[in-house]
C-alpha positions, 0 to 999 in steps of 0.5 A: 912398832905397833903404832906404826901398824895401826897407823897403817891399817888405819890409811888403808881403811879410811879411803875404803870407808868412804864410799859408804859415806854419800854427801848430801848433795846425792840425795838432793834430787829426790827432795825434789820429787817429794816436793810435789806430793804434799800438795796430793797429801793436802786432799781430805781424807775419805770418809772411810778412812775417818771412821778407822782413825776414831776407833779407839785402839784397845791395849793387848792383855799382855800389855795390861796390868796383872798385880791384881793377881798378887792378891789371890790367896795361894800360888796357884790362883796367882799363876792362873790368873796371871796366866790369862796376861802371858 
């Protein structure tokens, strides 16, 4: 009985499902008008542009590393020093 049930649910829900399901042939078009940008894309950059992409970025502190801290004699000089990473 179950089976049957679960089989059941299973028919309704499959035709359901398919129209979240595109083919791939809907996003063809679109393919298509991308196919004309890299030829805009091929442009050098400004020497604005440049001068950003070679700074180099620096690492959050939160992101670094704050074993060094361990190290402190008592717990409360590790909490303040690990307190400057949080």
């Amino acid at each position: 009985m179950k089976k049957t049930i679960l089989a059941a649910a299973l028919a309704v829900a499959l035709p359901l499902m398919q129209p979240l399901n595109q083919p791939v042939w809907a996003q063809a078009p679109e393919q298509k008008v991308g196919a004309a940008q890299p030829a805009e894309a091929a442009k050098p950059a400004p020497k604005a542009k440049l001068a950003k992409a070679t700074r180099k970025t620096t690492t959050a502190k939160r992101h670094q590393d704050a074993r060094h801290c361990l190290e402190r004699p008592n717990n409360d000089a590790i909490i303040r020093c690990a307190e400057e990473y949080l």
